[in-house]
N, C-alpha and C positions, 0 to 999 in steps of 0.2 A: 504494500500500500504506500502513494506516494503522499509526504505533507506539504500539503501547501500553505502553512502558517507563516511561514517567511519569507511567500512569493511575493513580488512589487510590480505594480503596473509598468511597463515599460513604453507603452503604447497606446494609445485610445485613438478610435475613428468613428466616426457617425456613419450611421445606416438609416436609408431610411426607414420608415416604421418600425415596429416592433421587434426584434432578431431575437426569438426563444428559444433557438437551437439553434447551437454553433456547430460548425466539423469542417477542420482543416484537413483540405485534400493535400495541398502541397506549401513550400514556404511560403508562395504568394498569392494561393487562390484557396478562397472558401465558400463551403455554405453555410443559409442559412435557413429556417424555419422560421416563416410569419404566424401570427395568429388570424390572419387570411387562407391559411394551406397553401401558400407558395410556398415554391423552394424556388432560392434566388442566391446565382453563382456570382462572387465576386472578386477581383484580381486586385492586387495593390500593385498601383502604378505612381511613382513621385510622391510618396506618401500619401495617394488616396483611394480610397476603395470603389472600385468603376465597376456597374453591372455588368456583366458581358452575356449572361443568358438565365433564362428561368421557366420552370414550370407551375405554370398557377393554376390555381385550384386542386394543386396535389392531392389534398384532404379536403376536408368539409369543418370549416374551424382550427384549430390550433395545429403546427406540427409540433411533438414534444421530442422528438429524435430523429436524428438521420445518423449515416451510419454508413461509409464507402468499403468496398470491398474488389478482390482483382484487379489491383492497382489501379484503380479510381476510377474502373469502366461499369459497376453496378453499386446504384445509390439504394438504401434502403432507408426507407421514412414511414414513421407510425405517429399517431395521434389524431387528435381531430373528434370531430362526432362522429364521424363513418365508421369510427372504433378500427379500423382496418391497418392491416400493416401492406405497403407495398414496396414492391421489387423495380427500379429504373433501370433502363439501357439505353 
């Protein structure tokens, strides 16, 4: 188990709306989970976070996880009202 009692922000960046699940695919691209059901991919460029692509309406209400798998070509996201878990490619 890792602690993180002594971790310090090193960084903050604005997104827009809500970001309730984070998951870094790579050192400079991430996603995120809205409380819309998107999943919205974002790249750091000059220090700032630029959408470059997204799936909306993933869920139906909240995403509370996503979760990349076989080097970052299958997304998995669950939450929402749909109660469902899904598989991206």
């Amino acid at each position: 188990m890792i602690n993180i009692d002594n971790y310090q922000l090193i960084k903050r960046v604005n997104v827009k709306g809500v970001a309730l699940c984070l998951y870094k695919l790579k050192e400079i691209t991430l996603l995120t989970g809205d409380d819309d059901g998107n999943i919205i991919q974002y790249q750091l460029n000059n220090d700032k976070l630029e959408e470059v692509s997204r799936i909306n309406n993933a869920h139906k209400g909240t995403i509370y996880c996503l979760y990349s798998l076989n080097n970052y070509s299958i997304i998995l996201s669950a939450g929402g009202d749909d109660n469902k878990f899904k598989i991206w490619k």
